[in-house]
C-alpha positions as CSV (number, residue, x, y, z in Angstrom):
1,X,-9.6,-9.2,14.6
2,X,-9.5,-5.7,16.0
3,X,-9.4,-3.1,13.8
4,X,-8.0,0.6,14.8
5,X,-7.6,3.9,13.4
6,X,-3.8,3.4,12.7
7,X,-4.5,0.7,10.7
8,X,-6.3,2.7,8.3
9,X,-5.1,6.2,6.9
10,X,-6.9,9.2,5.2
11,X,-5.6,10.7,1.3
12,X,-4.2,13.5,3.8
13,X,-2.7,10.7,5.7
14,X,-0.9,9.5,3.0
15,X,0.1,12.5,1.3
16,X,2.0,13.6,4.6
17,X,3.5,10.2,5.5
18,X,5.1,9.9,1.9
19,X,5.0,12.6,-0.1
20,X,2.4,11.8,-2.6
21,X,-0.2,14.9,-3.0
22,X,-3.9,14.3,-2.8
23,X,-4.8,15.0,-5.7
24,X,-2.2,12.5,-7.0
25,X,-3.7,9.9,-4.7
26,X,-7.0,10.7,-6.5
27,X,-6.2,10.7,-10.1
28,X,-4.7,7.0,-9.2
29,X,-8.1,5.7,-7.7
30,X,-9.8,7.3,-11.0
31,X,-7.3,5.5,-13.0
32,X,-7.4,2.5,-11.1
33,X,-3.7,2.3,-11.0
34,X,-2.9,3.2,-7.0
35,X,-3.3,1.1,-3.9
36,X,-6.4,-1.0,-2.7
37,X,-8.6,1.6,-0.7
38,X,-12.1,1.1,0.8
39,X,-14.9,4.2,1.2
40,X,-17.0,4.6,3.4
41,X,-19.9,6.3,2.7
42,X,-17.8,9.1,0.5
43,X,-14.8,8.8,2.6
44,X,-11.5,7.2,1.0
45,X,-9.2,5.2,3.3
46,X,-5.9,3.2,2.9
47,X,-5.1,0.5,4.8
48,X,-1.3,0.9,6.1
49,X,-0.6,-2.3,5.5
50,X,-1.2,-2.0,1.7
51,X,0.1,0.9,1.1
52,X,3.5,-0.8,2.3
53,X,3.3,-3.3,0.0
54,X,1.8,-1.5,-3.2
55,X,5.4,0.8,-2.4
56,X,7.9,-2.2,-1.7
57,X,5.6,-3.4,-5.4
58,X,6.7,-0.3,-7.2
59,X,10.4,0.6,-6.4
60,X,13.0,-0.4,-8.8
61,X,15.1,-3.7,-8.0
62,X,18.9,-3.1,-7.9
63,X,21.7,-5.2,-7.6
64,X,21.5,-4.7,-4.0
65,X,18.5,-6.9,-3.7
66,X,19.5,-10.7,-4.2
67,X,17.2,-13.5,-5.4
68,X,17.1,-14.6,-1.8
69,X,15.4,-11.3,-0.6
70,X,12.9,-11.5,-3.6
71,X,12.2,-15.6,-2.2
72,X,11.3,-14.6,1.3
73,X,9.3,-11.8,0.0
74,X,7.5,-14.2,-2.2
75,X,7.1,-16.5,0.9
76,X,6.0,-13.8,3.0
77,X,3.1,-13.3,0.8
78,X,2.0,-16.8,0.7
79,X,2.0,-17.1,4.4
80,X,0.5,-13.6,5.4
81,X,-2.8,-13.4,4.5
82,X,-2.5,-9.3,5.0
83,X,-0.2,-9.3,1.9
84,X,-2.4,-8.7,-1.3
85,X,-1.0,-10.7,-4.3
């Protein structure tokens, strides 16, 4: 599998694309209470793909989501090994 830069995203990447601030971002890595994120060497980075699902994780259900939406979500993770349980 081919990895590219879009796959992964900086703090500042982050903090653009939805509104978190850095240091934010950092005080959840300290707390260990954020997304998954990798360093390298003493860069952070997020994979996209996590930080989807850690926000689809933390919104609040409603009423407008029905038990089948929660079921194919639940499938989803079982058959997509990208999905993080």
């Amino acid at each position: 599998m081919t990895m590219t830069n879009k796959d992964y995203l900086t703090p500042e990447d982050v903090a653009a694309l939805y509104r978190i601030s850095e240091d934010e971002l950092k005080k959840m890595r300290v707390q260990e209470v954020g997304p998954s994120y990798v360093k390298v060497g003493t860069r952070v980075l997020y994979k996209a793909t996590i930080i989807d699902h850690w926000l689809y994780n933390k919104q609040n259900l409603t009423n407008e989501f029905t038990e089948h939406d929660l079921l194919r979500h639940y499938e989803s993770t079982i058959t997509n090994p990208e999905i993080p349980f």
